[in-house]
C-alpha positions in Angstrom: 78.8 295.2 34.2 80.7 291.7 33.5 78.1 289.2 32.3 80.0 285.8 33.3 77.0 283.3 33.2 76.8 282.4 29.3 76.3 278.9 30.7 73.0 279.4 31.9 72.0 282.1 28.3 74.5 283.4 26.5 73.9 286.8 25.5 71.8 286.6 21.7 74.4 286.7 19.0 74.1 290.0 16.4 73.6 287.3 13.9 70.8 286.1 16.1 69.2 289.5 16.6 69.5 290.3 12.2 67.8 287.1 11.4 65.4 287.5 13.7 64.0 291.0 12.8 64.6 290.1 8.9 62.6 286.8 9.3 59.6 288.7 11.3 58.2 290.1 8.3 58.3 286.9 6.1 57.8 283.9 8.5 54.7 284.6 10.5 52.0 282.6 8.2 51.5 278.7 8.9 54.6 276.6 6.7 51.8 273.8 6.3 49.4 276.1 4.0 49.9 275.7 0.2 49.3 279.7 -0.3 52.3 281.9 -0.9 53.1 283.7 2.3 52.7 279.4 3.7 55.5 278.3 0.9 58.0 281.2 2.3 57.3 280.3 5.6 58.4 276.8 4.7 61.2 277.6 2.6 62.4 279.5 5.5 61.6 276.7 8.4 63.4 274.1 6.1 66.4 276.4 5.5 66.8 276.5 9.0 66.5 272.6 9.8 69.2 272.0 7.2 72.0 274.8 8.3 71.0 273.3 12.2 71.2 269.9 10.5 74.6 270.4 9.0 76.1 272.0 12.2 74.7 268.8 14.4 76.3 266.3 11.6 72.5 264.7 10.5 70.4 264.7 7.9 67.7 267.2 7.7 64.7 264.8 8.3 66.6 263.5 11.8 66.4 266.9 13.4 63.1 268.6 14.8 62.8 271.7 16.6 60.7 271.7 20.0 60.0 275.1 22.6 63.0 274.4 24.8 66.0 272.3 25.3 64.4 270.8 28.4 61.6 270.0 26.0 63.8 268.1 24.0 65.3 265.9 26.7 61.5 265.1 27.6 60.3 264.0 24.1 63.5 262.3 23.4 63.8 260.1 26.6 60.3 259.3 26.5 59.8 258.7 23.0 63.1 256.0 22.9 61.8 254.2 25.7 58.7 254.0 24.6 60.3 252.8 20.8 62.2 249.8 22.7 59.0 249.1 25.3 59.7 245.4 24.1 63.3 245.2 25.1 63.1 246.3 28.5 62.4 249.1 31.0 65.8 250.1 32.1 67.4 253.5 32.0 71.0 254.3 32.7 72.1 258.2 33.2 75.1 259.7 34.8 75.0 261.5 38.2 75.6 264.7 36.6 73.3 265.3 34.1 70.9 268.2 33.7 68.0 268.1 35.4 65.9 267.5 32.7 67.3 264.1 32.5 67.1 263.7 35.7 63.5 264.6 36.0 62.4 262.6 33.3 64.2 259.4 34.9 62.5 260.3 38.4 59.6 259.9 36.1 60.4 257.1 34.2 61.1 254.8 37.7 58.0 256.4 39.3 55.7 254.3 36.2 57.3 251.4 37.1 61.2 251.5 35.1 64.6 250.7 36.7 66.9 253.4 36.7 70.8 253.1 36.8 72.7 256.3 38.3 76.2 256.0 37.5 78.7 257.6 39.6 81.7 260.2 38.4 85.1 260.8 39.5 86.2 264.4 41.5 86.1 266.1 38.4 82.6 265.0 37.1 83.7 262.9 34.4 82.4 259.0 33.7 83.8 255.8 33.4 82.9 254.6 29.7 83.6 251.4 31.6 80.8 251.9 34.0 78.6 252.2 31.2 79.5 249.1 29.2 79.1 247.0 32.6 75.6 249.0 33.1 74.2 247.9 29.7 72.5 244.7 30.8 70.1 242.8 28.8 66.5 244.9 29.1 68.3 248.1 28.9 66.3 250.5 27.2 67.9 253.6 26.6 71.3 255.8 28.1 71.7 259.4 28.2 75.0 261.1 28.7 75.5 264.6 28.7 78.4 266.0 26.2 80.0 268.4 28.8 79.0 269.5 32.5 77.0 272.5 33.0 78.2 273.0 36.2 82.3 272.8 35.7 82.5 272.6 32.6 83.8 269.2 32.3 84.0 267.0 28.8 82.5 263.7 29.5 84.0 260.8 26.7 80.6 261.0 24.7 82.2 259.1 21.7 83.8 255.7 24.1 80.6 255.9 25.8 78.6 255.7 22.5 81.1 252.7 20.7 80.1 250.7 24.0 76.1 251.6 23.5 76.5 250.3 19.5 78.4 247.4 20.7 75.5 246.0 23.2 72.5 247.3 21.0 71.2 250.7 22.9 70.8 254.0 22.3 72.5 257.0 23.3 70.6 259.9 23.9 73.4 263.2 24.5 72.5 266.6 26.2 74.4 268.3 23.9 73.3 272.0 25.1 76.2 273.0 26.5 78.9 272.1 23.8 77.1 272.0 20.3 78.0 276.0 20.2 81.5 274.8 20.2 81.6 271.5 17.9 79.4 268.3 16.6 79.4 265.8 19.5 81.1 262.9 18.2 80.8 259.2 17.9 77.6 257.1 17.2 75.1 258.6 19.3 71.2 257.6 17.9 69.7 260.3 20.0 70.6 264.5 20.5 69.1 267.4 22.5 70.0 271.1 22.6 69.0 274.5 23.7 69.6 277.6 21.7 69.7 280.1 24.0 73.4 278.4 25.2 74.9 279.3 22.0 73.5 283.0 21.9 70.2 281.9 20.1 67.0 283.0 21.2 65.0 281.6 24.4 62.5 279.5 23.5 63.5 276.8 20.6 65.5 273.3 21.4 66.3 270.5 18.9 65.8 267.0 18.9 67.8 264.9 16.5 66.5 261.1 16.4 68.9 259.2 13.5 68.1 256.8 11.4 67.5 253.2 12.5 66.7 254.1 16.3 63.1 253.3 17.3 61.2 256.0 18.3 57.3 256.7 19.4 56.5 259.9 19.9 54.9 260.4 23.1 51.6 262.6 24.2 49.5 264.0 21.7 50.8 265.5 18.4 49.7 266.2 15.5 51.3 266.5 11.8 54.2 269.2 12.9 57.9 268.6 13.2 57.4 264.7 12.1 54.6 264.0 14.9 57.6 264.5 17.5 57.2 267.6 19.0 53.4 269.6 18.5 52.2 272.7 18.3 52.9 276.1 15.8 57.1 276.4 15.2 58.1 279.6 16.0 59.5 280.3 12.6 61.6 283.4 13.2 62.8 282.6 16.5 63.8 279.0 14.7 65.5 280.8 12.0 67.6 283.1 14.5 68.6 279.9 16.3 70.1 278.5 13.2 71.6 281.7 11.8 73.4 282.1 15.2 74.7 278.1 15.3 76.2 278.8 12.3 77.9 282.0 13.2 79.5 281.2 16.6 80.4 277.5 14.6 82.5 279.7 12.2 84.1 282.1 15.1 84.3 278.7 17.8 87.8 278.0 16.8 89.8 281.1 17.3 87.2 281.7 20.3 87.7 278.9 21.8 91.4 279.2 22.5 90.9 283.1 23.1 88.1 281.9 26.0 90.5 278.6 27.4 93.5 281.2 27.9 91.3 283.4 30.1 89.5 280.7 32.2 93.1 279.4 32.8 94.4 282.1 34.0 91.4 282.1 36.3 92.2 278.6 37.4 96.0 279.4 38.1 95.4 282.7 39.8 92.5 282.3 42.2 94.1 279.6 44.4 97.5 281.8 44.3 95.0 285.1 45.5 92.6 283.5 47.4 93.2 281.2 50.4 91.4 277.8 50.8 90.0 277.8 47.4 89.6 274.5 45.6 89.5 274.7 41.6 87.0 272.0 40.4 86.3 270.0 37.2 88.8 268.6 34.5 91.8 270.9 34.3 92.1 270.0 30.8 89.2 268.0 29.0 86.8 270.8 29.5 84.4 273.6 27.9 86.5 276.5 26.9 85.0 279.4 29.0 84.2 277.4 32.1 86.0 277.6 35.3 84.4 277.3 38.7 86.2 277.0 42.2 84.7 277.1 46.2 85.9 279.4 48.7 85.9 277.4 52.1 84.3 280.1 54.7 82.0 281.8 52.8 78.5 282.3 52.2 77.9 281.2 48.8 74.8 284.1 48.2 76.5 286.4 50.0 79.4 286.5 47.7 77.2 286.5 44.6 75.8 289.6 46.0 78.9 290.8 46.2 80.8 290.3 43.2 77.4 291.4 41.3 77.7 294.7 43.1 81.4 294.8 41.7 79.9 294.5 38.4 80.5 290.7 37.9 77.3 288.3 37.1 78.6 285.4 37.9 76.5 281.5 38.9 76.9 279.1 42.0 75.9 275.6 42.8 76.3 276.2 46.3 73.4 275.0 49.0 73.4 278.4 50.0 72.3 280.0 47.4 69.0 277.7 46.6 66.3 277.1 48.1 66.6 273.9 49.0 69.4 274.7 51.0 71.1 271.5 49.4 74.3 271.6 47.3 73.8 271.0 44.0 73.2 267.6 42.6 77.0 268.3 40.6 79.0 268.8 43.3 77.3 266.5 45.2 78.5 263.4 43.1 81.6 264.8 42.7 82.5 264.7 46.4 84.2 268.4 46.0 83.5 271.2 48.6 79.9 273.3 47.7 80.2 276.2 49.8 81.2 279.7 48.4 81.0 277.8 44.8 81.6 280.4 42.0 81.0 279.1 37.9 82.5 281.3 35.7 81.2 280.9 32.0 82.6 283.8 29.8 80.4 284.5 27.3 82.3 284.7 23.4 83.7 288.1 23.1 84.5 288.7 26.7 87.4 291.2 27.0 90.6 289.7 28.3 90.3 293.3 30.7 87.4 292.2 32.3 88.6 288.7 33.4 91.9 290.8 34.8 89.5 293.2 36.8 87.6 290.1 38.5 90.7 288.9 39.7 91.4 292.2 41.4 88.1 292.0 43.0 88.0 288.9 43.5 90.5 288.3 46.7 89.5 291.2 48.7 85.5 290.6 48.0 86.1 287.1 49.8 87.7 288.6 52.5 85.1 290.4 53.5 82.5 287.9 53.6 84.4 285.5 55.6 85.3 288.2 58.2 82.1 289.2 58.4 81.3 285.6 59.0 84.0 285.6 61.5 85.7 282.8 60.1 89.2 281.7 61.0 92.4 283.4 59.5 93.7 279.9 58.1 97.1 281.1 57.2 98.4 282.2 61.1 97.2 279.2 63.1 99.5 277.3 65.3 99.3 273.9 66.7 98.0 273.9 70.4 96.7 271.6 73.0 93.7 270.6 74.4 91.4 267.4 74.5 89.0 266.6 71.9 86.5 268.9 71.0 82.7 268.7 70.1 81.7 271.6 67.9 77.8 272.4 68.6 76.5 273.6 64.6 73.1 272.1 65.6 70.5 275.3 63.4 73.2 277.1 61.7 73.7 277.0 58.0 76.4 276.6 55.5 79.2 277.3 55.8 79.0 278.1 59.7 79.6 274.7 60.4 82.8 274.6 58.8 83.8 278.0 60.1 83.2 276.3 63.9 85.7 273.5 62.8 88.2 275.4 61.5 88.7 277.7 64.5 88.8 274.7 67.3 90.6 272.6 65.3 94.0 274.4 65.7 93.2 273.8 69.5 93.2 270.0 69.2 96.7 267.7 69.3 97.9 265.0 66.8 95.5 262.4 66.7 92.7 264.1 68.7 89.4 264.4 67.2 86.8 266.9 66.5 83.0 266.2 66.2 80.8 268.9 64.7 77.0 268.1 65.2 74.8 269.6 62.1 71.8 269.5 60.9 72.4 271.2 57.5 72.3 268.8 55.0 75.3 270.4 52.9 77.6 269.5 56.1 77.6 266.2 54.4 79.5 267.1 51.8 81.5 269.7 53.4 83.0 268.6 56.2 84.8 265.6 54.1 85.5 268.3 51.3 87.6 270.7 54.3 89.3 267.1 55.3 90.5 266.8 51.6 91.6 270.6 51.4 93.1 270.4 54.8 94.9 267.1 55.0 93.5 266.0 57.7 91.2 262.7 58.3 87.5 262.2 57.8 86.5 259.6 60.4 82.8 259.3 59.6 79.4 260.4 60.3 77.3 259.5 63.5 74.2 259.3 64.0 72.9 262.2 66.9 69.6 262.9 68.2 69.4 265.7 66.2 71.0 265.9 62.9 74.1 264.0 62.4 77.6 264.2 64.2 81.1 264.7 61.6 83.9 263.8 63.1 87.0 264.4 61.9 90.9 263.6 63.3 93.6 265.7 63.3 96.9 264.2 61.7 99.1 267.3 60.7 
């Protein structure tokens, strides 16, 4: 079995595993008691803030750990807002972020704050323009994440940041997905991260909060971790986190370029194997073993099933494969097709063997979950004739509609049109995502009795 989903967990690092047996037997006693099993409890809990500490780039007494990485985010937006209540109440965040920025914005406007959602380019990244002309006067706080969790993307953390010092505000980073791989530059006042996404254990974040930014804590607390983040610290678990940021921070170099040559031959191949397959995020500013990519025609859970039954655990942001039945917020914002979405996130360590056997699989597992799907074979179609057409997708699900386009479309002359009625929200994004792909126009959307109607004119 492939595991290809270090993006969500990476698998816990040996160094991980040694500290945390080694630290079970000496870091179990409360650090804050004066007796002796308390002092080596604390000599161990402080060793670990200042080996995290040094890997982040802060001092020691900047950096707190908190039960999660999402818990982190939450203390940290809440806490600089609160410490700049006089200032104002506005928030800006990117499109893209995690969703625990995003959830602690929703929560932030729903007391009564203005949120600003600033919008990305095709390949997820900002604007560090957009943010400068965001930062009004009242603005609180902004939060940028240091690289997309979804494509991998590299946002420009440190521009963003000189523009935040310039006007006065804080930058809080989600820097969960990249701190494995390096400090997060520039003059950020506020950081978050997860250790599980470096091959730490579940279950311990960070907060760093420097110098000179205000800050109240939020909720109730008490005397741990500086007030910020309550509760009993999970010594050993804390102590495997910052064993394991150390370790992958020495291997991240030779790693990294090991990982990038892999995902790029992932990103040259798959469009060369697979037809109508668009490769999404930065080609080049982006997280070393990230590459994802959407199959037009394909059920996005259908071909997760798939390619895990090959042997290959691999992530989507597809609407198919959530509940919701809504593409993901990412790709969403991004404008980029969501259906059949594959992320690929190669753990450190992956053999370059294993990357060569998914593109084996790859081609011929897609081609069997779009004929079964009964989709259209895109590389044999021939102009014909016929008068417009209305494609009736009224109840069916991703990617059907899309599938119903493609196979009248070839059926419709220069300059006629086809209008596809859905009531699947991820038609929305998909239908102007095939347009793109295709070459062909995307007229608009109508509104129809039931659902909405896409239409979209043929013009090669």
């Amino acid at each position: 079995m492939s595991y290809f989903d270090a993006a969500s967990a990476a698998p816990l690092h040996p160094v991980a595993r040694q500290a945390l047996h080694a630290s079970l037997d000496e870091g179990w006693a409360d650090p804050a008691r004066l007796y002796r099993e308390g002092r080596r409890a604390r000599m161990l809990l402080d060793a670990a803030r200042e080996a995290a500490a040094e890997a982040v780039g802060c001092r020691p007494d900047e950096l707190v750990f908190t039960p999660s990485g999402t818990r982190a985010v939450h203390l940290g937006v809440a806490g600089a807002l609160a410490g700049r209540r006089r200032t104002g109440d506005h928030l800006i965040v990117s499109a893209v972020e995690h969703s625990s920025v995003l959830h602690a914005a929703e929560a932030h406007e729903a007391a009564g704050g203005t949120v600003t959602r600033l919008a990305v380019d095709r390949t997820a990244a900002v604007d560090p323009a957009a943010y400068a002309d965001a930062l009004r006067p009242g603005t609180a706080l902004a939060c940028l994440q240091s690289a997309n969790h979804e494509v991998g993307t590299e946002q420009p953390v440190a521009e963003v940041a000189e523009a935040c010092r310039a006007a006065g505000v804080p930058l809080l980073v989600d820097a969960a997905q990249s701190l494995g791989w390096g400090a997060v530059p520039g003059a950020w006042s506020l950081l978050a991260a997860s250790a599980h996404k470096w091959g730490g254990p579940s279950g311990v974040g960070l907060l760093v909060v420097r110098k000179g930014a205000r800050f109240a804590p939020q909720g109730p607390g008490d005397e741990r971790e500086s007030g910020r983040s309550a509760g009993f610290e999970n010594i050993p678990a804390i102590v495997a986190a910052a064993a394991s940021l150390r370790a992958v921070r020495a291997e991240a170099e030779r790693e990294a370029a090991r990982l990038r040559e892999l995902t790029g031959r992932i990103r040259d191949r798959v469009p060369a194997l697979v037809p109508d397959v668009e490769v999404v995020g930065d080609p080049e500013r982006r997280l070393p073993g990230v590459v994802t990519f959407s199959c037009l025609y394909v059920d996005g859970e259908t071909l997760l099933h798939e390619l895990d039954r090959a042997g290959f655990s691999v992530s989507s942001g597809s609407s198919c494969t959530s509940s919701t039945l809504t593409p993901s917020h990412v790709l969403r914002a991004m404008g980029v097709l969501s259906e059949g979405n594959v992320r690929v996130s190669l753990p450190p360590g992956t053999p370059a063997e294993d990357v060569e056997r998914f593109l084996e699989v790859l081609p011929g597992t897609v081609a069997g979950v779009r004929a079964r799907l009964g989709a259209p074979d895109t590389r044999a179609g021939a102009p014909g004739a016929g008068a417009d057409r209305v494609v009736d997708a009224l109840g069916r699900r991703c990617p059907v509609p899309v599938i119903e386009l493609a196979k009248v479309f070839g059926e419709v002359p220069l300059g006629g049109t086809v209008r596809v009625l859905s009531d699947d929200e991820a038609a929305r994004l998909d239908i102007p995502a095939w347009c793109e792909m295709r070459g062909q126009e995307y007229v608009g959307e109508e509104p129809a009795d039931r659902g909405a109607a896409y239409v979209v004119r043929r013009v090669s």
